[in-house]
N, CA and C of each residue as an Amber inpcrd file, in Angstrom:
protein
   264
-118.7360000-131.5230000 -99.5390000-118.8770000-132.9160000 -99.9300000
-119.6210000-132.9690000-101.2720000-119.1920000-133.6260000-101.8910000
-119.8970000-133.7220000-103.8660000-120.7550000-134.8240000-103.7760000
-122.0850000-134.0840000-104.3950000-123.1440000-134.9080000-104.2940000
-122.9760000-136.1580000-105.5010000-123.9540000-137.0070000-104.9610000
-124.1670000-137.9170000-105.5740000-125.0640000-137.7600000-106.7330000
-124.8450000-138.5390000-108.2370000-125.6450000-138.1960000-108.9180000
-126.2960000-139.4660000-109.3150000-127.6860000-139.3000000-108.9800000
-128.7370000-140.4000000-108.8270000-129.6160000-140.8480000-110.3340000
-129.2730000-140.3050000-111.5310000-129.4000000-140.6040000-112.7330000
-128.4020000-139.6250000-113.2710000-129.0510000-139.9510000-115.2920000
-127.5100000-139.5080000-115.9970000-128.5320000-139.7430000-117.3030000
-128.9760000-138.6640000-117.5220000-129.9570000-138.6390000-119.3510000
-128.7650000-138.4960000-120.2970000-128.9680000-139.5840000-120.8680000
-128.3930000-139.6490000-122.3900000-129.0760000-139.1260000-123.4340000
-128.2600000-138.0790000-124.4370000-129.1920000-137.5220000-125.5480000
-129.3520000-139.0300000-126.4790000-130.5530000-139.1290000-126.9450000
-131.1580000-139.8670000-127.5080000-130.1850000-140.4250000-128.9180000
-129.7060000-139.3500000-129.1350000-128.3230000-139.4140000-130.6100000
-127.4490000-140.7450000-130.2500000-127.5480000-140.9360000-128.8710000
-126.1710000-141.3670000-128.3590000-127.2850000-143.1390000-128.0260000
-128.1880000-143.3110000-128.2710000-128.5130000-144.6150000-127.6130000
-128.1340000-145.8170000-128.6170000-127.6430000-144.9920000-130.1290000
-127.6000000-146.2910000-130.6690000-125.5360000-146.2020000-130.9820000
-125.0320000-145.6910000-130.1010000-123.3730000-145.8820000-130.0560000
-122.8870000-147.5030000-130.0490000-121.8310000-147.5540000-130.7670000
-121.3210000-148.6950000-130.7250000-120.1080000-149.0270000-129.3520000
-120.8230000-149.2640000-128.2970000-120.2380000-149.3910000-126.7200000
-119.0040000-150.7230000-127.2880000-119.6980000-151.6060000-127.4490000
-118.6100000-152.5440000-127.6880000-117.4420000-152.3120000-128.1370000
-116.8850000-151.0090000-129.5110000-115.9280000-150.9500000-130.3550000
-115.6380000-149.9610000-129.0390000-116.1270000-149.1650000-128.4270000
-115.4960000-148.1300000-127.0610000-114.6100000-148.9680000-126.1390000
-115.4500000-150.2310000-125.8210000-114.6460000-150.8650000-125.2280000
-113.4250000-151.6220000-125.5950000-113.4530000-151.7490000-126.5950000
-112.0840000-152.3200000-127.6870000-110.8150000-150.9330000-127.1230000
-111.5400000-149.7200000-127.9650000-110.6420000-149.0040000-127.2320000
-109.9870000-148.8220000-126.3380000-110.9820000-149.0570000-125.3460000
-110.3690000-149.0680000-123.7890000-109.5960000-150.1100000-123.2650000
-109.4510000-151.6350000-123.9030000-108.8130000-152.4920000-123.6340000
-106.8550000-151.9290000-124.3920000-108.0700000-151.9540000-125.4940000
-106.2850000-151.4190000-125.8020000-105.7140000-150.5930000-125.3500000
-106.1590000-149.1230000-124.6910000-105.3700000-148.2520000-124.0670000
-104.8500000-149.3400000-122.6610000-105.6690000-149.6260000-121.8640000
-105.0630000-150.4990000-121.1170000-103.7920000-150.9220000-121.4610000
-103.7600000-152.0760000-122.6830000-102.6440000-152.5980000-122.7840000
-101.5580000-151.9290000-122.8590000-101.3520000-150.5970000-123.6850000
-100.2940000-149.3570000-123.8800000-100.2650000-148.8840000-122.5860000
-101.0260000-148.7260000-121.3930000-100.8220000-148.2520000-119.8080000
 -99.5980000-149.7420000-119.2910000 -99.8190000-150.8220000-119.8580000
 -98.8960000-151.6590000-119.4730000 -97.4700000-151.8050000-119.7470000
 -97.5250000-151.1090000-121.0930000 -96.4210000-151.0270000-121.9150000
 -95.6390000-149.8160000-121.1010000 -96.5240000-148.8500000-121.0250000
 -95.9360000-147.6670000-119.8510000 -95.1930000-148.3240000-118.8440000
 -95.7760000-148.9810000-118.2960000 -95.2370000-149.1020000-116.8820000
 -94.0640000-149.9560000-117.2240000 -94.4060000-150.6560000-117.8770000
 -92.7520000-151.6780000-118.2350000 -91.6070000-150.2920000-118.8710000
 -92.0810000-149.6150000-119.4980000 -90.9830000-148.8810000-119.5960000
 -90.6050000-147.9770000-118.6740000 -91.0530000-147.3440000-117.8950000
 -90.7550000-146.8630000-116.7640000 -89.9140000-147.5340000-115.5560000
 -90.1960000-149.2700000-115.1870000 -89.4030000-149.8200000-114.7020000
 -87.8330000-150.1320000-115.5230000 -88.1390000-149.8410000-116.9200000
 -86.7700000-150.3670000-117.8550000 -85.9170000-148.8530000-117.8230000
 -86.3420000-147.5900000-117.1470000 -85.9120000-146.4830000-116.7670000
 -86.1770000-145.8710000-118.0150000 -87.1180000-146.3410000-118.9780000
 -87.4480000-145.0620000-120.2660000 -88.3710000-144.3010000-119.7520000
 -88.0720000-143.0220000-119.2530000 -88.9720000-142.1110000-118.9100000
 -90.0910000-141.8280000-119.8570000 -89.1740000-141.0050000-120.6240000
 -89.1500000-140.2140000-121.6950000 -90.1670000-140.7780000-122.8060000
 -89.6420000-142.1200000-123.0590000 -90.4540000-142.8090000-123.9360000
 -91.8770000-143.3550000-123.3290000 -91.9560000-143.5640000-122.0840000
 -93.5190000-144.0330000-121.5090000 -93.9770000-142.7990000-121.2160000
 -93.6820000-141.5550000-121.0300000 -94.6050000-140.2430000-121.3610000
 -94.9760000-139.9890000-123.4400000 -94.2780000-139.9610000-124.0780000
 -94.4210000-140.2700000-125.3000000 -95.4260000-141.1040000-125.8900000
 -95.2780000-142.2960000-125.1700000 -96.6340000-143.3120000-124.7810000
 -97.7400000-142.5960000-124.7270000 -97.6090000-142.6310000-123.8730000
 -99.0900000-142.1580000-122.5560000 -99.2360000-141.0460000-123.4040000
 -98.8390000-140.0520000-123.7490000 -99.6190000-138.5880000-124.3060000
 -99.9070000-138.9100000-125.7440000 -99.3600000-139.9770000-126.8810000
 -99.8000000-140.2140000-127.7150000-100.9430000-140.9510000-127.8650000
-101.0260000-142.2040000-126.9760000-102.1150000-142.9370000-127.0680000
-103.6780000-142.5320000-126.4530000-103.2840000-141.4910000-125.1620000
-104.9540000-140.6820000-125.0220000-104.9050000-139.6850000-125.8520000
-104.1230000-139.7490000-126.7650000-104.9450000-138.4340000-127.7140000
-106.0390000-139.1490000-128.3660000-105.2630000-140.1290000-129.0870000
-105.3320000-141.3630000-130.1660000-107.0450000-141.9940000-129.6310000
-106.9530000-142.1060000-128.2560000-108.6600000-142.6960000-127.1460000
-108.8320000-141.7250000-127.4880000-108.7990000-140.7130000-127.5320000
-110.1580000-139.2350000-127.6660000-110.8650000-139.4100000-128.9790000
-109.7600000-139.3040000-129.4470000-109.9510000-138.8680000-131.1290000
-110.9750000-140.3920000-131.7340000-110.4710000-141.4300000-131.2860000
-111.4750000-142.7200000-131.6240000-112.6420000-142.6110000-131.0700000
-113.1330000-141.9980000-129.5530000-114.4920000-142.1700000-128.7760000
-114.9290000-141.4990000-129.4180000-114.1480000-139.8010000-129.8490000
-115.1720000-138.8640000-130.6710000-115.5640000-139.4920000-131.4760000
-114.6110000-139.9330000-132.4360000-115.3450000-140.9020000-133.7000000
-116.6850000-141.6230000-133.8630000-116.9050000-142.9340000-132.5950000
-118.1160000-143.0520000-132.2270000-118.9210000-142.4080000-131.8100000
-119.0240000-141.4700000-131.2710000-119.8670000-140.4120000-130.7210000
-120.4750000-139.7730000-131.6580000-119.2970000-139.2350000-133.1670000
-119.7430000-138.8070000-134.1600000-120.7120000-139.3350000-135.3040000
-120.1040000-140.9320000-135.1550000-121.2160000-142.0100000-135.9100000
-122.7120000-142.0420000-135.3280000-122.6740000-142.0850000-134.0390000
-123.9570000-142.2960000-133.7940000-124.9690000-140.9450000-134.1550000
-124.4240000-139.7990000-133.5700000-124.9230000-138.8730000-133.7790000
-125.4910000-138.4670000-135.3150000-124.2980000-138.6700000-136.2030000
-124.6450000-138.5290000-137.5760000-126.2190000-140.0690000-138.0860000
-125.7700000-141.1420000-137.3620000-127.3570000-142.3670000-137.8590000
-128.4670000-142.2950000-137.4190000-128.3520000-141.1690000-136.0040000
-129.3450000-141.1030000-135.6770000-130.0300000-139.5270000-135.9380000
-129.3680000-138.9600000-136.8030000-130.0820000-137.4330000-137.8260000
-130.4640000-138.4330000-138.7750000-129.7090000-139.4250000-139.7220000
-129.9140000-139.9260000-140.5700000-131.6730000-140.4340000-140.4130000
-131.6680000-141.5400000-139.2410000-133.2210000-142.1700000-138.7310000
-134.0470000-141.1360000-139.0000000-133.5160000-139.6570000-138.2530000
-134.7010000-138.7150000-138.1590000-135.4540000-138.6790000-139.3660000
-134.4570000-138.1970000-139.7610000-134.6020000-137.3110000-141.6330000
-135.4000000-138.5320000-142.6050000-135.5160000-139.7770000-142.4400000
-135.8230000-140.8680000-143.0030000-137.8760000-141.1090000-142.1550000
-137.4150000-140.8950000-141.1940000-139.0160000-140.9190000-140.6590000
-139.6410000-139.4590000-140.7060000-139.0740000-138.1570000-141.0270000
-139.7500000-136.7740000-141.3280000-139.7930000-136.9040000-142.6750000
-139.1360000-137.7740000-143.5260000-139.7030000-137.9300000-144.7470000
-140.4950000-139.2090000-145.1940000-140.8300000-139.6740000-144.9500000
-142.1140000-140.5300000-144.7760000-143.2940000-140.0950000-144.9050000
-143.4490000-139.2250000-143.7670000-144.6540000-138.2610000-143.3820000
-145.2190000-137.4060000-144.4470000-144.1920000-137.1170000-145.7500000
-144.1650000-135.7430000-146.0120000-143.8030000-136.2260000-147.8310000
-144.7970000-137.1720000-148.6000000-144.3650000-137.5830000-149.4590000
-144.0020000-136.4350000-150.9680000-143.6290000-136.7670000-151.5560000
-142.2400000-135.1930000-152.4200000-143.4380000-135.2610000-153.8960000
């Protein structure tokens, strides 16, 4: 039986992500999961797998994106308050 997991630490890089534009994403993949299914009832196989494997690439490649922004503003913060400290 798989335990339950009773918290979930976020690296600190990640607290200032833009959740909202993630969720944009995710609405829109939604909508293309709809588009799937209508084509699948219209008997395009072929083309709602074409779908579907283009558009979660397309969600990866955008979440990384945010993932990558935050990570990169929040080295940026660092590097901006270790130089403060440390006048040149």
């Amino acid at each position: 039986m798989p335990r339950k997991v009773k918290s979930v630490r976020v690296p600190e890089e990640l607290s200032a992500i833009d959740l909202s534009g993630i969720i944009a994403e995710c609405e829109k993949y939604l909508r293309d999961l709809e588009s799937v299914a209508m084509l699948n009832q219209q008997g395009e196989r072929e083309a709602a797998e074409a779908l579907l494997r283009a558009r979660q690439a397309d969600l990866g490649r955008r979440v990384g994106l945010k993932v990558w922004e935050a990570r990169k503003q929040a080295a940026l913060e660092r590097l901006s308050h270790k130089n403060e400290g440390n006048p040149a």
